[in-house]
Structure formats: C-alpha cells, structure tokens
N, C-alpha and C positions, 0 to 999 in steps of 0.2 A: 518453429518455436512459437510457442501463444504467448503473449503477456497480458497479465492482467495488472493493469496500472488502475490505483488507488491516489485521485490526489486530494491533502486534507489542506483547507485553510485552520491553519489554529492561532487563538485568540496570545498575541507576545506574553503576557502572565502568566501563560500554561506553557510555554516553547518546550522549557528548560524538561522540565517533568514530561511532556508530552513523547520528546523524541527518547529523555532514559526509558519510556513505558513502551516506547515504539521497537528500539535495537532488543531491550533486555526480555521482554514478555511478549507483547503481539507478534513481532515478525518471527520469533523463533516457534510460536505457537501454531501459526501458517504453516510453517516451512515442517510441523513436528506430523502434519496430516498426510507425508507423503503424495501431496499432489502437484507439489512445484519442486523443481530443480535446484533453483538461487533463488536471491531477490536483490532487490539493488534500493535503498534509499536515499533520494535527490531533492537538494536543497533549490526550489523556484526564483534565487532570489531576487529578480528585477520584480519580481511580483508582491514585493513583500510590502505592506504600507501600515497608517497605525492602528487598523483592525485585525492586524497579524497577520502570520510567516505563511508559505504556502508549499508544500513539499509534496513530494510523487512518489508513490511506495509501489517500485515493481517484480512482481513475480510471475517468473517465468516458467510455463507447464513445457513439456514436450511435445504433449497431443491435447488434441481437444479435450478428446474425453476426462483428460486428467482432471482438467478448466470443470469442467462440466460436476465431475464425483465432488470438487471442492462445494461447488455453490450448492447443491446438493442436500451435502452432510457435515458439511462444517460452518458457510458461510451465515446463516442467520444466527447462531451461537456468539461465532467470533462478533462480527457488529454489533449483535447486542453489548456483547463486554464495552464493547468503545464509546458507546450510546450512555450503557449506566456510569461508568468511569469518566468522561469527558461533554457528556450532554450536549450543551449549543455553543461549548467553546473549542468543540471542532466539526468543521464542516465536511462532509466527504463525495464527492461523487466519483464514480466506476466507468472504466471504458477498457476494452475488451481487442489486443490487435494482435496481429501475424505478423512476423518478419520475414522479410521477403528477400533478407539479403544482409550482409556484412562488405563494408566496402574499404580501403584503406587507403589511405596517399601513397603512390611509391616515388 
C-alpha cells in the first residue's frame, strides 16, 4: 500500500470552514479521481499552538502507478483549488510512503 500523506497547518479562524471544505469537497474530490482506495483524516494535536491546528490528510493507492496517474492529471488542479480557497491560511507540505506491514497486540 502507498500513502500519500498531506499535512496542512491552518490558521484557528479557518479550523472550522477548513476541515467542512476538507470532509465535504476536497477529499471526496481526491478520492472521485479513482486513484486512491480510502483516505483517513488526523487531527495533530500536541501540535497545535496559536498559529493554528495542524492535521494529516492520508490517502492510500494500491500501486505506485495509481500515486503516480494522480499527481499526473489531477494533482496541480486540486492544489490550485486549496491555494485559491485558503491562500497563506493553510500551509501544506507532501511526503510519499509504503507500508511495510500491519502489526497488532495479541
């Protein structure tokens, strides 16, 4: 499994609108490009101070290649949305990982 983990700082005066713009429009928008399986979105919060909240948007491909056809043909589009919609009041950097394993307490 690939994930492509998106974490955003955003500014506390946007939290509210940020994350209804996040569940109800972007991630279903992601997810509408058949290139991911699920996604999970994680609330950072020992991270959080009065510059604002800091959360991790992850979506999971199957194969590379999936990872790959997204950033492709969809991902400059979708970031611009996030870019014109939210400008300098969310910050975002990308990092790109394999899972290597599922592990459980028995």
């Amino acid at each position: 499994m690939i994930i492509y983990n998106v974490t955003t700082k955003i500014a506390l005066a946007h939290e509210e609108d940020w994350l209804h713009w996040m569940q109800h429009d972007h991630i279903p928008a992601v997810l509408a490009t058949g290139c991911f399986a699920e996604s999970r979105l994680l609330h950072l919060f020992e991270n959080d101070d009065e510059e604002g909240a800091t959360y991790a948007t992850q979506y999971l491909a199957r194969h590379l290649d999936d990872y790959h056809r997204y950033i492709d043909e969809y991902s400059a589009a979708l970031r611009q949305q996030a870019l014109t919609k939210w400008g300098a009041h969310a910050i975002s950097f990308r990092t790109i990982m394999r899972q290597l394993g599922s592990f459980v307490e028995k």
